[in-house]
The first five atom37 places (N, CA, C, CB, O) and aatype in JSON, in Angstrom:
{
  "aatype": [20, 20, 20, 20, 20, 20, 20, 20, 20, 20, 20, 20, 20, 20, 20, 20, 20, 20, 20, 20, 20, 20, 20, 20, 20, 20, 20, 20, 20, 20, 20, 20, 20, 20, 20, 20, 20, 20, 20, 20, 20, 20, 20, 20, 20, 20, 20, 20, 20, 20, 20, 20, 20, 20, 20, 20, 20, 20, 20, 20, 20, 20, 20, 20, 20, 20, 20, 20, 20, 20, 20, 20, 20, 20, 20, 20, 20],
  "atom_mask": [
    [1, 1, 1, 1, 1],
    [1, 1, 1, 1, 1],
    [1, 1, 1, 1, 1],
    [1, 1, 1, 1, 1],
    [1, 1, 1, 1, 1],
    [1, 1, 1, 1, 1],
    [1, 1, 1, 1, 1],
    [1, 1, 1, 1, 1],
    [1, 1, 1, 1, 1],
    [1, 1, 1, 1, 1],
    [1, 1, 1, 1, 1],
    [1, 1, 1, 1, 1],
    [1, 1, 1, 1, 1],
    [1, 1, 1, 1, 1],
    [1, 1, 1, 1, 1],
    [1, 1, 1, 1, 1],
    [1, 1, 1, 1, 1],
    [1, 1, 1, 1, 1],
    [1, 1, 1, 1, 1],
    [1, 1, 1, 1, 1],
    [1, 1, 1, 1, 1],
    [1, 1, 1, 1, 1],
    [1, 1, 1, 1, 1],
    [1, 1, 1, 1, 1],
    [1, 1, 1, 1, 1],
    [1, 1, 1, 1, 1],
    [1, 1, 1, 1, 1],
    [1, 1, 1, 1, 1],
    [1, 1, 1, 1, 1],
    [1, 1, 1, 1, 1],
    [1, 1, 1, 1, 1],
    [1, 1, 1, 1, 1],
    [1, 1, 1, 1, 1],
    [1, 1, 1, 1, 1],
    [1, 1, 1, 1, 1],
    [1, 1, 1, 1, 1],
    [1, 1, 1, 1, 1],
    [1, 1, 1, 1, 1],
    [1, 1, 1, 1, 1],
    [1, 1, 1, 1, 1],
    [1, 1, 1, 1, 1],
    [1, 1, 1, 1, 1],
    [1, 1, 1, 1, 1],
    [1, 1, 1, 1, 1],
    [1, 1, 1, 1, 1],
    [1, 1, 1, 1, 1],
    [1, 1, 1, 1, 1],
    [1, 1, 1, 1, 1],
    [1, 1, 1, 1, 1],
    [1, 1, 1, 1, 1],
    [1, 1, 1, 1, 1],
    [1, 1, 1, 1, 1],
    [1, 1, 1, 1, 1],
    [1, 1, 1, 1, 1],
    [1, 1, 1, 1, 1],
    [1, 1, 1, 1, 1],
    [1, 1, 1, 1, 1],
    [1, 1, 1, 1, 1],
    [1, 1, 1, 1, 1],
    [1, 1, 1, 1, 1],
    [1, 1, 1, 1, 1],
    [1, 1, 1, 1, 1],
    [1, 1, 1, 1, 1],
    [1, 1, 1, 1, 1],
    [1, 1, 1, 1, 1],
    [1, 1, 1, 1, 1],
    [1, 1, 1, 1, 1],
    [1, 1, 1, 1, 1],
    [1, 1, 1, 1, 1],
    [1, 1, 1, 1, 1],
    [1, 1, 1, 1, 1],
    [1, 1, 1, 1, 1],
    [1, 1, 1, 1, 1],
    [1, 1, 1, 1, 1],
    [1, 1, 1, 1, 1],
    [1, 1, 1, 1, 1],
    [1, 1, 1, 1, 1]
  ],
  "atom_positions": [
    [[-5.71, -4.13, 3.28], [-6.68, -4.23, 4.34], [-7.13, -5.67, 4.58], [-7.87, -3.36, 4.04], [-7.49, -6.11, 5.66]],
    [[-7.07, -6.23, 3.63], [-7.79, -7.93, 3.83], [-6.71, -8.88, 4.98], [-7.76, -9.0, 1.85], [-7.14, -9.82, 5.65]],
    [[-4.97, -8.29, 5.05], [-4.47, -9.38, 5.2], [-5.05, -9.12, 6.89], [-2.78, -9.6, 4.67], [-5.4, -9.96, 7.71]],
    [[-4.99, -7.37, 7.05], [-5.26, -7.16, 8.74], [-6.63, -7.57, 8.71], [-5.09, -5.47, 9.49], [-6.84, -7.85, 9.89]],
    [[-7.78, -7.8, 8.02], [-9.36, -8.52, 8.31], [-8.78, -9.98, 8.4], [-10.78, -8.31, 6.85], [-9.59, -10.85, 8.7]],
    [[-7.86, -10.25, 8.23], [-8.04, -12.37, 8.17], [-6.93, -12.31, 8.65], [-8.14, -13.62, 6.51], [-6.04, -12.0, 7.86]],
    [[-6.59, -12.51, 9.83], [-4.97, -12.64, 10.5], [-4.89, -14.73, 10.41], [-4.9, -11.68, 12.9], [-5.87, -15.39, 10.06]],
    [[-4.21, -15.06, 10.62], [-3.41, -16.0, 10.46], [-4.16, -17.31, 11.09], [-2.08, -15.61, 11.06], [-4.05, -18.48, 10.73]],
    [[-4.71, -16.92, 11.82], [-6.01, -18.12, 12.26], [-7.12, -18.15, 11.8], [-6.48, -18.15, 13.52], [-7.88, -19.09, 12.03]],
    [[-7.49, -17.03, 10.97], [-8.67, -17.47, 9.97], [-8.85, -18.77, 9.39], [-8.64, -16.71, 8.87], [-7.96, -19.4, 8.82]],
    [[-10.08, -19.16, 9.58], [-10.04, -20.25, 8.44], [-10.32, -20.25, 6.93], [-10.82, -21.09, 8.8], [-11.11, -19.31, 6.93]],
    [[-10.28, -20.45, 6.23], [-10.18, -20.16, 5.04], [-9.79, -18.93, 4.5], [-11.08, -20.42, 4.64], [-10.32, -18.28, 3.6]],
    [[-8.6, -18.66, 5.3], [-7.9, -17.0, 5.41], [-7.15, -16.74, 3.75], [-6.28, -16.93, 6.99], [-6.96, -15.62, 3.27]],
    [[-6.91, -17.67, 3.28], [-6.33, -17.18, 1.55], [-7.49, -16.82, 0.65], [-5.48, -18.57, 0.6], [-7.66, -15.9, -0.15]],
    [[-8.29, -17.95, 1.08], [-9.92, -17.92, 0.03], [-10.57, -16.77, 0.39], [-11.21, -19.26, 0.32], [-11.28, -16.15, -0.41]],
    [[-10.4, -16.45, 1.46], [-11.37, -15.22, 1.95], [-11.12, -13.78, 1.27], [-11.17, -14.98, 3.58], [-11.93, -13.01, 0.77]],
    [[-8.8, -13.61, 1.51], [-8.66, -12.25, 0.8], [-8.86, -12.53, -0.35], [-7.45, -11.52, 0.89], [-9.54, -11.61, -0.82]],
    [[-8.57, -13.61, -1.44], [-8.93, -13.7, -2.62], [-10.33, -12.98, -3.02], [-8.9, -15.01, -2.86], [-10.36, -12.26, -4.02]],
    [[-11.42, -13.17, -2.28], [-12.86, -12.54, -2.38], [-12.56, -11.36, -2.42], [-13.9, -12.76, -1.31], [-12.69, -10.77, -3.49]],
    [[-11.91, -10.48, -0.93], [-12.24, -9.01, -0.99], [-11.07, -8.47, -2.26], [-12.0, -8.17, 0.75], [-11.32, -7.63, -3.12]],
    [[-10.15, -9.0, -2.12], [-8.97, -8.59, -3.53], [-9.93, -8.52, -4.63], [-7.58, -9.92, -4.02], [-10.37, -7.48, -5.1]],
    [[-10.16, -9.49, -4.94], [-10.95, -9.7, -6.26], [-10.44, -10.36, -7.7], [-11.36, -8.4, -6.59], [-9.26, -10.67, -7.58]],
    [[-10.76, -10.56, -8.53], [-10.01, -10.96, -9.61], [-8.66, -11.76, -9.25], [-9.73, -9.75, -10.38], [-7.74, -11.47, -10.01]],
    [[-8.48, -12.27, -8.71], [-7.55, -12.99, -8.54], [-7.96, -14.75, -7.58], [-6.57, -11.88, -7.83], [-9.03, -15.05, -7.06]],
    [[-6.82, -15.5, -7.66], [-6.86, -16.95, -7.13], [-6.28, -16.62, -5.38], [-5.62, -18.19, -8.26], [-5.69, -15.78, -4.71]],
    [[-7.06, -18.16, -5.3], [-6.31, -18.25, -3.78], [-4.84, -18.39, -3.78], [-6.81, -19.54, -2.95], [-3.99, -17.79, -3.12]],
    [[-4.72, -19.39, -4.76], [-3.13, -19.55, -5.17], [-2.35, -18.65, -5.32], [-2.89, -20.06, -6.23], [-1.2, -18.67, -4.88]],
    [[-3.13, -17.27, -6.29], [-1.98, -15.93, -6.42], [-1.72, -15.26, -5.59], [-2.18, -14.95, -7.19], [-0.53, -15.14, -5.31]],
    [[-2.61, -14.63, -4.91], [-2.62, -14.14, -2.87], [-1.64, -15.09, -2.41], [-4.4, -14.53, -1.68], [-0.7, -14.29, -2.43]],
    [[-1.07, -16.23, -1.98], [-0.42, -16.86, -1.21], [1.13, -16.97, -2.26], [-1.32, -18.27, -0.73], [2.15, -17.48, -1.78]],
    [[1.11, -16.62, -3.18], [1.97, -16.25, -4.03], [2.87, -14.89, -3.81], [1.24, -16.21, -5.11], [4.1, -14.83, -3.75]],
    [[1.97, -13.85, -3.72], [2.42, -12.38, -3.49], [2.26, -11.86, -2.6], [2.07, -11.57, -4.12], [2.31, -10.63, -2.64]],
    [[1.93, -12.62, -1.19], [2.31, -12.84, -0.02], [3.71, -13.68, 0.44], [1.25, -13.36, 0.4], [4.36, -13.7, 1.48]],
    [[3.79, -14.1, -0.36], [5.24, -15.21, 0.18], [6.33, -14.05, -0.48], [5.41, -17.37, -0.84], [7.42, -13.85, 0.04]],
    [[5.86, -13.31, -1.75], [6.86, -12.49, -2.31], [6.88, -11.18, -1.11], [6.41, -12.03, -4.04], [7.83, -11.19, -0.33]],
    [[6.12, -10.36, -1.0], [6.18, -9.71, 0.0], [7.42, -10.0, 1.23], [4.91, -9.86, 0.37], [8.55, -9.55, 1.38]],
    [[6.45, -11.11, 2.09], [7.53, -11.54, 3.26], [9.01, -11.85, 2.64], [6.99, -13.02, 4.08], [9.92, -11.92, 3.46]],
    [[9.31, -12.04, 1.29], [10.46, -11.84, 1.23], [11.35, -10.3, 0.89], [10.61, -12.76, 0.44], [12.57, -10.18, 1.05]],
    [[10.5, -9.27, 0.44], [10.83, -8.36, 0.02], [11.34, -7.92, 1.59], [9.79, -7.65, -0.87], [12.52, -7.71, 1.87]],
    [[10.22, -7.83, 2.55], [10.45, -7.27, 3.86], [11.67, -7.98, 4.52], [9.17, -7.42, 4.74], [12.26, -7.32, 5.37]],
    [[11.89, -8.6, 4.38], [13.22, -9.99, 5.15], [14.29, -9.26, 4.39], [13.1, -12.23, 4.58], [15.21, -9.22, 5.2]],
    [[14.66, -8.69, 3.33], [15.35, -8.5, 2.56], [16.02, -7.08, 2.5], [14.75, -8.88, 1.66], [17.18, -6.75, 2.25]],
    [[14.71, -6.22, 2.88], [15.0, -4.59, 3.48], [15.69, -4.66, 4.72], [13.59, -3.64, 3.81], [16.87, -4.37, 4.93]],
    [[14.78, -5.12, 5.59], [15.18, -5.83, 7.1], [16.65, -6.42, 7.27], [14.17, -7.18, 7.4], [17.38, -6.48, 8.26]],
    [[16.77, -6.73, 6.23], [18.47, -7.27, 6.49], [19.59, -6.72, 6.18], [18.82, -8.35, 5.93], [20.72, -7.14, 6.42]],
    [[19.1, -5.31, 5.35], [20.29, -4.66, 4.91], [20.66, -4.93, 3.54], [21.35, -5.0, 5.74], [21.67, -4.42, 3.07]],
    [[19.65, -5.98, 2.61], [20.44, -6.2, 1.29], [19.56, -5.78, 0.25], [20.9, -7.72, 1.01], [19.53, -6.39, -0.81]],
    [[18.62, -4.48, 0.54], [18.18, -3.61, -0.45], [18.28, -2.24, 0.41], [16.65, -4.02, -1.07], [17.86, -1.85, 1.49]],
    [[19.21, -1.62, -0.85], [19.71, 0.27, -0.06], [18.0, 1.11, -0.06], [21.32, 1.67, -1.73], [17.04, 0.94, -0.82]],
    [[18.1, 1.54, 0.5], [17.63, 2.76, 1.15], [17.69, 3.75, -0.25], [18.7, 3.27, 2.6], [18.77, 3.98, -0.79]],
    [[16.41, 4.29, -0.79], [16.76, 5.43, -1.61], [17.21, 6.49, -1.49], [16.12, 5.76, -2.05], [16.87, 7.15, -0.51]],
    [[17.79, 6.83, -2.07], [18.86, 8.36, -1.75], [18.34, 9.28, -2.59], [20.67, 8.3, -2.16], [18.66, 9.68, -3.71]],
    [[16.96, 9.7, -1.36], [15.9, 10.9, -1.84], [16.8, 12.16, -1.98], [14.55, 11.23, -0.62], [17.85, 12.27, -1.35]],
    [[16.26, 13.26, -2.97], [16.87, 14.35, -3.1], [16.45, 15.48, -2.24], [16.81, 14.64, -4.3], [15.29, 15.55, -1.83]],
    [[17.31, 16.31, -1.95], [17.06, 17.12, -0.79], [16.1, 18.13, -1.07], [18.26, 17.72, -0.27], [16.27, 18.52, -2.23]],
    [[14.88, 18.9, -0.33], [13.87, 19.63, -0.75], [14.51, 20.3, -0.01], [12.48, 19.4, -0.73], [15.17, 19.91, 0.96]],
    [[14.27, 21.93, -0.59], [14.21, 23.1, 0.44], [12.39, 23.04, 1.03], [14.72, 24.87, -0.55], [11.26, 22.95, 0.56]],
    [[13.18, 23.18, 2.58], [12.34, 23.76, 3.3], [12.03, 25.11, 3.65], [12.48, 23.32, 4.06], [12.77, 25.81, 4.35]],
    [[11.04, 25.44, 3.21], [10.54, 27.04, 2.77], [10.09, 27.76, 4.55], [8.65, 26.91, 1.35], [10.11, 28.95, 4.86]],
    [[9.84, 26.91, 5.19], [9.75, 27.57, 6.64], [10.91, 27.83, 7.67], [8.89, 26.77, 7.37], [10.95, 28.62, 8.61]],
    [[11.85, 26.94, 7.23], [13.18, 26.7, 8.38], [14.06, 27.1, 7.64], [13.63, 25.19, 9.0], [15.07, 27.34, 8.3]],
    [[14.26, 27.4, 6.05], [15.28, 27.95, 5.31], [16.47, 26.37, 5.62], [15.79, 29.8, 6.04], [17.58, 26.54, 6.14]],
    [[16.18, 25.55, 5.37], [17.11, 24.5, 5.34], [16.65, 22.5, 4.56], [17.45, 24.55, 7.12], [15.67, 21.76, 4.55]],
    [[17.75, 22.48, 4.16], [17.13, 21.45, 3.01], [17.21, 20.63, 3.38], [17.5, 21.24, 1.82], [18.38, 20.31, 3.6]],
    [[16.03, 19.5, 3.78], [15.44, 18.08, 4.44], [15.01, 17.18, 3.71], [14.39, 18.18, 5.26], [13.86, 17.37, 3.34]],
    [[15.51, 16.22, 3.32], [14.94, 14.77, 2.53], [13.23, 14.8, 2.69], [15.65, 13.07, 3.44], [12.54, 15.22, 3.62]],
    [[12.89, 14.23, 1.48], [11.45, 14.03, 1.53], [11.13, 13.72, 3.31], [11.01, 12.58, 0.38], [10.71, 14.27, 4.33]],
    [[11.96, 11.76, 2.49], [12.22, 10.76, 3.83], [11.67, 11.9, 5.29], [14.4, 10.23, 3.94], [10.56, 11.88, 5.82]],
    [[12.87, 12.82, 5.68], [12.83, 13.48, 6.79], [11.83, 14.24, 7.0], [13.76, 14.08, 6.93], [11.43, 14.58, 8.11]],
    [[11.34, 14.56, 5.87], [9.61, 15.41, 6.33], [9.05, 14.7, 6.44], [8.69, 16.32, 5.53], [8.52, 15.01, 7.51]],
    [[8.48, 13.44, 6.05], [7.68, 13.0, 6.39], [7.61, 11.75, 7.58], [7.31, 12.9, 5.37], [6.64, 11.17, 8.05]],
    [[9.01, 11.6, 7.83], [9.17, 10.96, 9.3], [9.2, 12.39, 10.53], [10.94, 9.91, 9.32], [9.49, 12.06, 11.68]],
    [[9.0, 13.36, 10.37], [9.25, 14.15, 11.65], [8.48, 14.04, 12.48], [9.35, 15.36, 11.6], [8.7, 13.9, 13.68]],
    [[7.12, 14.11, 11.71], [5.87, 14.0, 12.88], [5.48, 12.99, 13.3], [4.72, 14.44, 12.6], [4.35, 12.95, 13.78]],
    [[6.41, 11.69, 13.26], [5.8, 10.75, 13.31], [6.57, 10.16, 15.13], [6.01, 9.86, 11.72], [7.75, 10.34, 15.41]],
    [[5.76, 9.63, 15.88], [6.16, 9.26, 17.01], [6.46, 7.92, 17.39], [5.41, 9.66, 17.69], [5.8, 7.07, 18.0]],
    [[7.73, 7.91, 16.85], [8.33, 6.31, 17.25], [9.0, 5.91, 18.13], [9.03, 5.78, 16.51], [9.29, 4.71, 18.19]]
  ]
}
């Protein structure tokens, strides 16, 4: 929640989530933020697989749907 309260023109936008985070440095926030944006760059590109969830029976439709797929159905993208 802190990074969407302090978007990118904040001023003192590292020092600030450091406060609501807590226990932690300005330095470590801008640390595991830089790790993040790389994790996402990295999914995003195709060079971390996709988990290969196991199939649940679905007890209403009588047919077996990935977690993944239940819980993307309702979603409107």
């Amino acid at each position: 929640n802190a990074l969407a309260m302090y978007d990118r023109e904040t001023p003192d936008r590292w020092h600030k989530i450091a406060n609501v985070v807590g226990g932690t440095t300005e330095e470590e926030v801008k640390r595991r933020y830089q790790i993040l944006v790389e994790d996402i760059d990295r999914i995003e590109s195709g060079k971390v697989p996709l988990p290969n969830y196991q199939k649940v029976p679905n007890i209403s439709k009588g047919s077996n749907i990935s977690i993944t797929e239940q819980r993307l159905k309702n979603l409107k993208l």
